[in-house]
BAVO-387988 format. One line per field, with one value per atom (N, C-alpha, C, CB): residue number from 0; x, y, z negated. Coordinates in steps of 0.1 Angstrom, whole numbers, plus 5000, padded with zeros to 4 digits. Glycine has a CB too. Example, Ala and Ser with C-alpha at 12.3 -4.5 7.8 and 13.67 -1.06 7.14 Angstrom:
BAVO-387988
num <- [0  0  0  0  1  1  1  1]
xx <- [5132  5123  5132  5113  5128  5137  5129  5141]
yy <- [4943  4955  4967  4955  4978  4989  5000  4994]
zz <- [4922  4922  4922  4910  4929  4929  4921  4943]
end
This chain:
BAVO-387988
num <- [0  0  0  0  1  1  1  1  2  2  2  2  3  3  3  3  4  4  4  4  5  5  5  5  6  6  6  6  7  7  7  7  8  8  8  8  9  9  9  9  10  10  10  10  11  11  11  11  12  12  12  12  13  13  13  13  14  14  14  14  15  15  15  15  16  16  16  16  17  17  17  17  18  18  18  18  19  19  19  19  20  20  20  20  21  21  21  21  22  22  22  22  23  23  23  23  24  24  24  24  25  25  25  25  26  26  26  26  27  27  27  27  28  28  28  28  29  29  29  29  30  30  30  30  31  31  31  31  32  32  32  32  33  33  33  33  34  34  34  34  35  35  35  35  36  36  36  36  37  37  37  37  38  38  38  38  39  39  39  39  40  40  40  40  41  41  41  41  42  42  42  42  43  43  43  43  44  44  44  44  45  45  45  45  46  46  46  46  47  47  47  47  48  48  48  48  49  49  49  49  50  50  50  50  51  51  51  51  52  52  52  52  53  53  53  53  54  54  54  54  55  55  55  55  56  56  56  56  57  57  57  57  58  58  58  58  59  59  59  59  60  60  60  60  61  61  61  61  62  62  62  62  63  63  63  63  64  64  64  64  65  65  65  65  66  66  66  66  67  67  67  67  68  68  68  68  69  69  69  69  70  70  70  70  71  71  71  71  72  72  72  72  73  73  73  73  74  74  74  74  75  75  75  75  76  76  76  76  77  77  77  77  78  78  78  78  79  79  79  79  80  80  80  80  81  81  81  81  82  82  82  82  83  83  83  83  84  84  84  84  85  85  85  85  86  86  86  86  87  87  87  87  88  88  88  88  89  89  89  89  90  90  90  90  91  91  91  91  92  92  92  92  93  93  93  93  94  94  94  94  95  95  95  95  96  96  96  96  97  97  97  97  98  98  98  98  99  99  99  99  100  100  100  100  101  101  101  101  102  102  102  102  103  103  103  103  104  104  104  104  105  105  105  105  106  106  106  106  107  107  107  107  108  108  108  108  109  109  109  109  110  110  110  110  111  111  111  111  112  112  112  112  113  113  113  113  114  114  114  114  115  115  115  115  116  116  116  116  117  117  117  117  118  118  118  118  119  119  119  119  120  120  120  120  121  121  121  121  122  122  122  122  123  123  123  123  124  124  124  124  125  125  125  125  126  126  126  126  127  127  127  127  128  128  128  128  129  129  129  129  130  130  130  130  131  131  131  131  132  132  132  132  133  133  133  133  134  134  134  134  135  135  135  135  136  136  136  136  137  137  137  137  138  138  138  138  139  139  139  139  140  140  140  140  141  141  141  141  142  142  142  142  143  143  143  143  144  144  144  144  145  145  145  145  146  146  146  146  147  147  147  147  148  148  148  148  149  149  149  149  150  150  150  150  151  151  151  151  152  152  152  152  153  153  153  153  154  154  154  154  155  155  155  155  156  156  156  156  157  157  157  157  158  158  158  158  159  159  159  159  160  160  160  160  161  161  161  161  162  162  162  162  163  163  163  163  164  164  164  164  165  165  165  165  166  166  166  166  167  167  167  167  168  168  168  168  169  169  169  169  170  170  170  170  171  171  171  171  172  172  172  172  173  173  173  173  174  174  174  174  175  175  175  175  176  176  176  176  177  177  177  177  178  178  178  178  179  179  179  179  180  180  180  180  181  181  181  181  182  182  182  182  183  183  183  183  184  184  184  184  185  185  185  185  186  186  186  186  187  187  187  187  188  188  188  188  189  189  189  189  190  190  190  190  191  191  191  191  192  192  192  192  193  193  193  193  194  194  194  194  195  195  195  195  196  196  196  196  197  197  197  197  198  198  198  198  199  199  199  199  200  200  200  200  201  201  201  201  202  202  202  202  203  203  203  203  204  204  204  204  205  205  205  205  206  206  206  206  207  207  207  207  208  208  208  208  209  209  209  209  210  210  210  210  211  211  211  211  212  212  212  212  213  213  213  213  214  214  214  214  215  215  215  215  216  216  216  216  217  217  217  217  218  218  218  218  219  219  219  219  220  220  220  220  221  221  221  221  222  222  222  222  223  223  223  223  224  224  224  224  225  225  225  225  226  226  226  226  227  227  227  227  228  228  228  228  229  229  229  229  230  230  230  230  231  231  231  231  232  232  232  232  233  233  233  233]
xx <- [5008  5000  5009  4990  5003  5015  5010  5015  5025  5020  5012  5028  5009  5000  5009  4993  5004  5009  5011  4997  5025  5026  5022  5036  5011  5008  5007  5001  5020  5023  5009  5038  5006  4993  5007  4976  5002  5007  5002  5001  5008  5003  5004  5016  4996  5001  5009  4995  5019  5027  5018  5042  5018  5014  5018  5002  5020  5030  5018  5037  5023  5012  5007  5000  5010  4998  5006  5003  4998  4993  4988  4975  5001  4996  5007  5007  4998  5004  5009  5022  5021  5027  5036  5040  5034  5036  5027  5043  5033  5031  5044  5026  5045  5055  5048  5068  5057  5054  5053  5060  5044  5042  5039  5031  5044  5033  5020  5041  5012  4997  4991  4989  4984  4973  4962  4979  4948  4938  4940  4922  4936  4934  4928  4921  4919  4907  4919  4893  4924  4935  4944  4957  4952  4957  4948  4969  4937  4923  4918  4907  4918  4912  4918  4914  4933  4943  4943  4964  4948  4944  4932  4943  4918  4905  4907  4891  4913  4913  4924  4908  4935  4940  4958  4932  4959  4973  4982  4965  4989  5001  5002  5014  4998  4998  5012  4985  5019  5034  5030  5048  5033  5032  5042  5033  5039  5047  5045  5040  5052  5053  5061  5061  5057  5066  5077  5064  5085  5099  5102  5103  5114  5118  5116  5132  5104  5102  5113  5100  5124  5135  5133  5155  5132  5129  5118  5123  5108  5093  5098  5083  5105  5106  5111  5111  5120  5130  5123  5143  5107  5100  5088  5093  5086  5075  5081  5070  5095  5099  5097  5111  5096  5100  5085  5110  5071  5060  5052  5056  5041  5035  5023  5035  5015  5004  5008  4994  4998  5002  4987  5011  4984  4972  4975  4967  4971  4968  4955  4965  4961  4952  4947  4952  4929  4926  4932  4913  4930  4934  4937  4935  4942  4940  4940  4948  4929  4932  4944  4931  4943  4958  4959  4959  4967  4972  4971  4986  4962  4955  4967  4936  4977  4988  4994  5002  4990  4993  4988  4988  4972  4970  4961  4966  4974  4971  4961  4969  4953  4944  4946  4931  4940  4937  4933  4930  4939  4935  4917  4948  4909  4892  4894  4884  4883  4888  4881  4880  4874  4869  4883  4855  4894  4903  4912  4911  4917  4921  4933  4922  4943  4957  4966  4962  4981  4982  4992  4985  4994  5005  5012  4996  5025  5030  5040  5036  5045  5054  5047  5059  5034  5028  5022  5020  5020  5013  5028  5006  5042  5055  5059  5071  5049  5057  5049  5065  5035  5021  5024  5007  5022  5024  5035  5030  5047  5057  5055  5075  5048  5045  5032  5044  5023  5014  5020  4997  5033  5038  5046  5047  5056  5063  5056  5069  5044  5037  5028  5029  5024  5025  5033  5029  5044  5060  5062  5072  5056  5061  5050  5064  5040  5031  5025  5043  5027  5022  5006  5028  5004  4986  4980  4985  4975  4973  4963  4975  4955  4945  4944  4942  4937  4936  4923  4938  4922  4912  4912  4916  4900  4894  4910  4890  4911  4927  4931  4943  4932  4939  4936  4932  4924  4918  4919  4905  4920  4917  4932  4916  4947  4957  4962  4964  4952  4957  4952  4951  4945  4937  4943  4918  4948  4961  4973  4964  4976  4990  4989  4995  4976  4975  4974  4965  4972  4966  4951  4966  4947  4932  4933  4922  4919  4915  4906  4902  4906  4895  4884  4898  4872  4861  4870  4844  4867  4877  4868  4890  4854  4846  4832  4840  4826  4813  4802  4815  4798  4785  4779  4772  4772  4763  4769  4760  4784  4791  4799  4802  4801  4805  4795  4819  4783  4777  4775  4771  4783  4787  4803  4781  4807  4821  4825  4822  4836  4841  4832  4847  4820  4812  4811  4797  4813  4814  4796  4827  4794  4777  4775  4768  4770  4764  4756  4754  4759  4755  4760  4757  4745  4748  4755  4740  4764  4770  4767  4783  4763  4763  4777  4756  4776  4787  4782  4786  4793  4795  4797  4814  4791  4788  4800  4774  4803  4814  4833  4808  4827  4843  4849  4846  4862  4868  4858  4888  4856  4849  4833  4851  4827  4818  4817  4817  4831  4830  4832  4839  4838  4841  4828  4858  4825  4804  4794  4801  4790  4779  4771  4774  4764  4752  4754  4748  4744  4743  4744  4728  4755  4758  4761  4768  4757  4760  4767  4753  4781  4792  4795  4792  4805  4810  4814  4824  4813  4817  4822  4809  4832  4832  4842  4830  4838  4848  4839  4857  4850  4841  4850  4837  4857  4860  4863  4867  4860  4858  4865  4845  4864  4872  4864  4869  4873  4866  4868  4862  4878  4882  4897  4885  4890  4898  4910  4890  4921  4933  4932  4942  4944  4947  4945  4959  4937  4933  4925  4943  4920  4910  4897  4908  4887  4874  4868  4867  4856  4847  4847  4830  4838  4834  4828  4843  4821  4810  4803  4817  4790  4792  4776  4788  4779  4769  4758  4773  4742  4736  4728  4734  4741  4743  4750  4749  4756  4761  4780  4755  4784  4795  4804  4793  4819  4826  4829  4834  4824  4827  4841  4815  4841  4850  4856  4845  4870  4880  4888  4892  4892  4901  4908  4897  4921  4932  4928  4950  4923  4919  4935  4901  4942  4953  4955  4966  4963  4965  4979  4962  4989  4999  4998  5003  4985  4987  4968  4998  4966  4955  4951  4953  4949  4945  4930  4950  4930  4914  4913  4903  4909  4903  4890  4906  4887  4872  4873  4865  4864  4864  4857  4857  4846  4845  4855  4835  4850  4863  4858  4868  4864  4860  4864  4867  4878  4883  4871  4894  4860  4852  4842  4849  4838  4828  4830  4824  4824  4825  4827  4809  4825  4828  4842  4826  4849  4859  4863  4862  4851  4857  4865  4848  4865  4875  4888  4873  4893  4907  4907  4910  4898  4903  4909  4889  4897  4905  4917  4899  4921  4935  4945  4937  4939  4951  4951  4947  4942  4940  4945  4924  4949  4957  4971  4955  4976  4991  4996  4992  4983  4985  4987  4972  4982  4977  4995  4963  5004  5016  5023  5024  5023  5029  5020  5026  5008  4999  5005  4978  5007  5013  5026  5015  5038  5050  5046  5058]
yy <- [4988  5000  5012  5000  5024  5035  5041  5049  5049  5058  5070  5062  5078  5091  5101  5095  5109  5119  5131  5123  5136  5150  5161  5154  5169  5182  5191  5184  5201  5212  5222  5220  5230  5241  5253  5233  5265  5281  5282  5294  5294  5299  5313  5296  5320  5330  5337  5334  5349  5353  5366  5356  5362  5378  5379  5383  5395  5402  5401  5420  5396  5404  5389  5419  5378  5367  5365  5348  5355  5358  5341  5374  5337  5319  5320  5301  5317  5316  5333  5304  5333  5343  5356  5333  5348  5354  5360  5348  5373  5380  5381  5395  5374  5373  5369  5365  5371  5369  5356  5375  5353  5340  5332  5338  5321  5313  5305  5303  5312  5303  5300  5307  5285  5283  5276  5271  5281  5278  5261  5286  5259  5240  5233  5235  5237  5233  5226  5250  5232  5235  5215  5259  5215  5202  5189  5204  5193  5182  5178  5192  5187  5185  5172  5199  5180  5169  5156  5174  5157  5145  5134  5149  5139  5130  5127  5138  5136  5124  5120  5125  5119  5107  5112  5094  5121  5132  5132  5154  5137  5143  5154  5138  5165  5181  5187  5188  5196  5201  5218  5193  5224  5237  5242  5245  5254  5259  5277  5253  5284  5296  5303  5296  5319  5323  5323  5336  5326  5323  5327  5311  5329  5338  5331  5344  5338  5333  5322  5346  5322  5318  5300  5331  5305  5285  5280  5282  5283  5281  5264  5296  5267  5251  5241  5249  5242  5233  5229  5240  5242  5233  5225  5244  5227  5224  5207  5238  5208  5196  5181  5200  5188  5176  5172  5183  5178  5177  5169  5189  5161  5154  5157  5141  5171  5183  5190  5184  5203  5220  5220  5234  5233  5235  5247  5227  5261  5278  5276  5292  5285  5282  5299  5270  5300  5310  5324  5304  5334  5346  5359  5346  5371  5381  5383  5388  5396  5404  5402  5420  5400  5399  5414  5389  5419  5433  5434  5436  5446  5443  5450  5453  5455  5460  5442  5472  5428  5416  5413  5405  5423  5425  5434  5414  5447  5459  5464  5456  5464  5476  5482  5475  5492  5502  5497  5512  5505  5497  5503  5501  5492  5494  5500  5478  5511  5514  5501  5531  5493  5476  5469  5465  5469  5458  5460  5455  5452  5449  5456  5435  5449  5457  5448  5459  5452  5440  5433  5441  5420  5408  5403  5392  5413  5415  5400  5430  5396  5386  5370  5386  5371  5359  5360  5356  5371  5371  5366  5391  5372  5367  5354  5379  5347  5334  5326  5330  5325  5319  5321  5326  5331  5332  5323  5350  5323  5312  5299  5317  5294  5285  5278  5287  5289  5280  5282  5284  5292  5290  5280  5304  5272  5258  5248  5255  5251  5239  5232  5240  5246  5245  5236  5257  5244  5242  5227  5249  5222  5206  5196  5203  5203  5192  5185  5179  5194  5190  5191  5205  5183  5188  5199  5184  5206  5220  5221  5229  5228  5230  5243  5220  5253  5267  5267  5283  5275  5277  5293  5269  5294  5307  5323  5308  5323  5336  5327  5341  5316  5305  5306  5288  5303  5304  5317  5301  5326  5340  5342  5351  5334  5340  5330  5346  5317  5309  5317  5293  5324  5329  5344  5329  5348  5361  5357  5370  5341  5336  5338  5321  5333  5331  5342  5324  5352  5368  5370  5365  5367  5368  5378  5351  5383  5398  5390  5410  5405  5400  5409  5395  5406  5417  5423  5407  5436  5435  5437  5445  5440  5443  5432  5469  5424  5418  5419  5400  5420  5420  5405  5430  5403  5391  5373  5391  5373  5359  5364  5353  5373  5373  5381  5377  5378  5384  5387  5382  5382  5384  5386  5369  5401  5402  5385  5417  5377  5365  5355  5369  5358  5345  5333  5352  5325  5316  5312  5297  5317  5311  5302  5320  5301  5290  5293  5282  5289  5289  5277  5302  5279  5269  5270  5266  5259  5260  5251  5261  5250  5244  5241  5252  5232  5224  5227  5202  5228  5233  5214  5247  5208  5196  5193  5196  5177  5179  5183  5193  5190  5194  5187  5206  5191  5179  5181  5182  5192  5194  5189  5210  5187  5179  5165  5178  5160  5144  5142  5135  5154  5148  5154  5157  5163  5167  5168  5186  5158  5164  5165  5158  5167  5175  5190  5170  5201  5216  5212  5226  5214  5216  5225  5209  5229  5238  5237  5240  5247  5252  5261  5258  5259  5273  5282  5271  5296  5307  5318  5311  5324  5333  5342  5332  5352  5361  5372  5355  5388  5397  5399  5409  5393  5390  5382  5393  5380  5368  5368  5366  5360  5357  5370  5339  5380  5381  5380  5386  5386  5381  5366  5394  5355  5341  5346  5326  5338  5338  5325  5334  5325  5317  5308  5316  5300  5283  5278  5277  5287  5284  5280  5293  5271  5276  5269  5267  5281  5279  5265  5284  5261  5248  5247  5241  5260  5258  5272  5254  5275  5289  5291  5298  5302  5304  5308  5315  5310  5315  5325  5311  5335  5348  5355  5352  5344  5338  5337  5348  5343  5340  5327  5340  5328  5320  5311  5324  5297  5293  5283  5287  5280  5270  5273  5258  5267  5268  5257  5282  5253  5246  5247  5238  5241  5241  5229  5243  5229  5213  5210  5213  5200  5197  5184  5205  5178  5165  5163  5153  5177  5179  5178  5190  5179  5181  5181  5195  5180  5183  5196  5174  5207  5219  5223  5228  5227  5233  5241  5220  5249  5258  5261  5270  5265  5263  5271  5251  5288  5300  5300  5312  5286  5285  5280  5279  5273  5270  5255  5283  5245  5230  5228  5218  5232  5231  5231  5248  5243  5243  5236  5255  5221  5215  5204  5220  5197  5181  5174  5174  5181  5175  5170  5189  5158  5159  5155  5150  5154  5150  5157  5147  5171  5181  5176  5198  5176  5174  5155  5181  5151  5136  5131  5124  5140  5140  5147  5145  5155  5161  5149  5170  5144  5134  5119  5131  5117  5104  5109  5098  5121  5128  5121  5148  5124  5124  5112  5132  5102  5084  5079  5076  5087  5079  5077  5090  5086  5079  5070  5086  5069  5058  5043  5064  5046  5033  5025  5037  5034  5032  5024  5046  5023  5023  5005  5038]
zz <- [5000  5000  5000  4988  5008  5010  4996  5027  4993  4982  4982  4976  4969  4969  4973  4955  4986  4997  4987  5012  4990  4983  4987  4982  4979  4984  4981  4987  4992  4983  4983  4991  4975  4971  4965  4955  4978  4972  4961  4979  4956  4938  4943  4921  4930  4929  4921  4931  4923  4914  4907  4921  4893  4882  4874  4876  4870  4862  4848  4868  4834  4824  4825  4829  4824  4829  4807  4851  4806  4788  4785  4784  4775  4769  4752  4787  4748  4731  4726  4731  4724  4717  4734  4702  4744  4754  4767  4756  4769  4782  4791  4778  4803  4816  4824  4817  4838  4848  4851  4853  4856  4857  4873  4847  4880  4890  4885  4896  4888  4885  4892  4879  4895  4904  4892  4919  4898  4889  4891  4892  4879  4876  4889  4861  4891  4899  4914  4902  4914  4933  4929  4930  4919  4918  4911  4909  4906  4901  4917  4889  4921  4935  4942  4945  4941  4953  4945  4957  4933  4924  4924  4912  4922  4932  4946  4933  4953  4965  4967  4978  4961  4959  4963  4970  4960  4964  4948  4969  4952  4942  4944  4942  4935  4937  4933  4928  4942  4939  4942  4953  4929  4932  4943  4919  4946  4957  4955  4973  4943  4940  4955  4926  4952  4966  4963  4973  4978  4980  4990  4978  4993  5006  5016  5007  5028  5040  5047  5049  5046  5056  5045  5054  5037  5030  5037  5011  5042  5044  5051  5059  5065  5067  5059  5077  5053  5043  5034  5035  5028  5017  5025  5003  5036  5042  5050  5052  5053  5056  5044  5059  5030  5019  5017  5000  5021  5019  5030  5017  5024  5035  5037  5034  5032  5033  5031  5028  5032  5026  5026  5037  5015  5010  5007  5002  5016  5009  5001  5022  4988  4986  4984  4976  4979  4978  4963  4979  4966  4965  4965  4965  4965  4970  4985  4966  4988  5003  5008  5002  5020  5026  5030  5039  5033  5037  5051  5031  5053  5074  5079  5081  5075  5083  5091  5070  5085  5092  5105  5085  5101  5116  5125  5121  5117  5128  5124  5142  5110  5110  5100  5111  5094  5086  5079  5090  5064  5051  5047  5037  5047  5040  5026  5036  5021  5006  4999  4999  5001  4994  4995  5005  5002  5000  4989  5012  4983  4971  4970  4968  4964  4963  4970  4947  4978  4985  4976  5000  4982  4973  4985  4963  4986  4997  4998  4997  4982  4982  4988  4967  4987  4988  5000  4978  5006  5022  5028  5030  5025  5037  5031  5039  5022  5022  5025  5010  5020  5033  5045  5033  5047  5067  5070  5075  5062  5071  5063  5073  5054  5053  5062  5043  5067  5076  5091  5075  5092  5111  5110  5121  5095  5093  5095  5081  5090  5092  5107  5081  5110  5125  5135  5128  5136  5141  5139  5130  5123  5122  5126  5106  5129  5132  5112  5144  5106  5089  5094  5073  5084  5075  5072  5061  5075  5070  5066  5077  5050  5047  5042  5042  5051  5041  5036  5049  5022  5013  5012  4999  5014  5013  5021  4988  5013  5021  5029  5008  5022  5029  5050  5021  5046  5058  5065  5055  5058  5062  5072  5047  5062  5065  5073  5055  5078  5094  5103  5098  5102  5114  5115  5111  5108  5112  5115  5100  5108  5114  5127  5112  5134  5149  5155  5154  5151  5162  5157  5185  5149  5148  5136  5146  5134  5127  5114  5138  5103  5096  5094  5084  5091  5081  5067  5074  5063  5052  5044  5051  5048  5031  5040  5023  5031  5036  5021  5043  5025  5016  5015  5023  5000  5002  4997  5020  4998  4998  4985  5014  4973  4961  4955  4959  4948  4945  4932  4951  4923  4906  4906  4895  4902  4897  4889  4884  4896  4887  4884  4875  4890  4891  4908  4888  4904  4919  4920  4918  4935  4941  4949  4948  4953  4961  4975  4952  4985  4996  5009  4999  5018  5030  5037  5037  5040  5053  5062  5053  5075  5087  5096  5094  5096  5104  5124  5097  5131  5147  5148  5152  5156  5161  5170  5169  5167  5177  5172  5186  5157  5152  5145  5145  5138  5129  5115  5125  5111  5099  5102  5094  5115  5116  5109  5128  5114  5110  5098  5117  5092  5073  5069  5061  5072  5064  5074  5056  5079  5092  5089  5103  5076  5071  5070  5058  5068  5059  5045  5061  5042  5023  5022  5014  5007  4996  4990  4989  4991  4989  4974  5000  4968  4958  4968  4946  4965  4971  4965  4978  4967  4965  4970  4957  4983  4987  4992  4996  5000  5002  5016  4991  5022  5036  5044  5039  5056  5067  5080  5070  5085  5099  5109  5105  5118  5129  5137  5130  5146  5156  5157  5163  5162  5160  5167  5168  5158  5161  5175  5146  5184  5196  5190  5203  5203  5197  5188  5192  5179  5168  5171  5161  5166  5172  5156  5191  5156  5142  5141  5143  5131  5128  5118  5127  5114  5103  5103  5088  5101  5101  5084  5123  5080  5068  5076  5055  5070  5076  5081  5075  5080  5082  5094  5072  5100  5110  5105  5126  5092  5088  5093  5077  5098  5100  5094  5102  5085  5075  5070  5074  5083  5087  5097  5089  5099  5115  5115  5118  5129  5129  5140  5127  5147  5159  5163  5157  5172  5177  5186  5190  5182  5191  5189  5189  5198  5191  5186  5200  5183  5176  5159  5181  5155  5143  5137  5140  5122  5118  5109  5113  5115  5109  5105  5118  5094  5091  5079  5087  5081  5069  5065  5070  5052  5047  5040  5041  5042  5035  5019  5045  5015  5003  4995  5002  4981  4973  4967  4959  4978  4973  4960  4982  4956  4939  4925  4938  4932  4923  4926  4921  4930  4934  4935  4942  4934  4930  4945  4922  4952  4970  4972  4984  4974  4975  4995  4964  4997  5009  5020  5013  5019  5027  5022  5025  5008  5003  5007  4982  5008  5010  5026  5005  5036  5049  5050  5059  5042  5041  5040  5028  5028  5022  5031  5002  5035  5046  5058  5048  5066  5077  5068  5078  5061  5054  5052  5040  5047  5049  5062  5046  5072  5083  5091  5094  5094  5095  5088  5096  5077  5069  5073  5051  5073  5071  5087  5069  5098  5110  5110  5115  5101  5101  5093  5093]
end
């Protein structure tokens, strides 16, 4: 039997972060991001930032990648004008995502973006975002719920071909698709919900809700059954 596939998940870096008798800076990713990879059947490896020029070296030792969700990305990634709704930017973690999802690209890895995640494959590629949306975070720090519809025919078709109800929570979305992308899920607002690179170089997908917070494991298990599937070959 092959073993449990390593998968690296981004963090984020904050200053002021606060456990016992201490305040420093800290890498944190919420629990939810390695419980996830853990149910379907992964080995979760944080992946704090680090200077772009490592992106392949850490992306070579890994047998997935997982962005995970986070702050606004900063629209100077792609060419617009900062919204007064977008957040503050996290400049260290946008240049080490971006070359973590163009390494993983490049290698033909697993790729799974979550929420930014998603946001910041689809700027890796040339594609735009909404920077303020209404309607999909609708309680400061509360996660909601809504439908998403699956695009017939896609990879995220075949892991949910039903309309399920999702955790959510963000206030920007895909708008104009990066090269090669095509939806694969959309809310029923007509929101982008889902994307993917259909190739037969590799398995790419992103999903703008937050599976971490929801008992669904089946997006992170096709992740992790992509990452088996060469070994089980050999």
């Amino acid at each position: 039997m092959p073993g449990r596939p390593l998968i690296g998940v981004s963090t984020y870096l904050e200053a002021g972060a606060r456990w016992g008798v201490w305040e420093l800076e800290a890498a944190l990713l919420p629990a939810g991001y390695p419980r996830l990879v853990q149910r379907a059947g992964g080995l979760a490896a944080m992946l704090p930032p680090d200077a772009p020029e490592h992106a392949a070296a850490t992306v070579s030792r890994l047998d997935g990648l997982v962005i995970a969700g986070g702050p606004d990305v900063e629209p100077v990634h792609y060419g617009a004008e900062r919204h007064p709704r977008t957040g503050p930017p996290a400049r260290e973690r946008d240049a080490w995502e971006l070359a973590l999802i163009k390494a993983a690209l490049t290698a033909g890895l697993p790729l799974l973006g979550i929420c930014r995640g998603m946001q910041l494959l689809n700027v890796a590629l040339g594609g735009t975002l909404v920077q303020h949306l209404e309607g999909h975070a609708e309680v400061v720090g509360e996660f909601g719920r809504h439908t998403v519809k699956p695009v017939q025919g896609t990879l995220y078709a075949d892991i949910a071909p039903e309309e399920t109800a999702v955790p959510t929570y963000h206030h920007q979305s895909v708008d104009r698709l990066g090269t090669g992308l095509v939806p694969s899920a959309h809310a029923a607002d007509g929101t982008v919900e889902a994307l993917e690179l259909p190739s037969a170089e590799g398995w790419v997908l992103g999903v703008q809700w937050h599976p971490e917070m929801g008992e669904d494991v089946r997006v992170m298990r096709a992740l992790v059954e992509e990452c088996l599937a060469p070994r089980q070959m050999q």
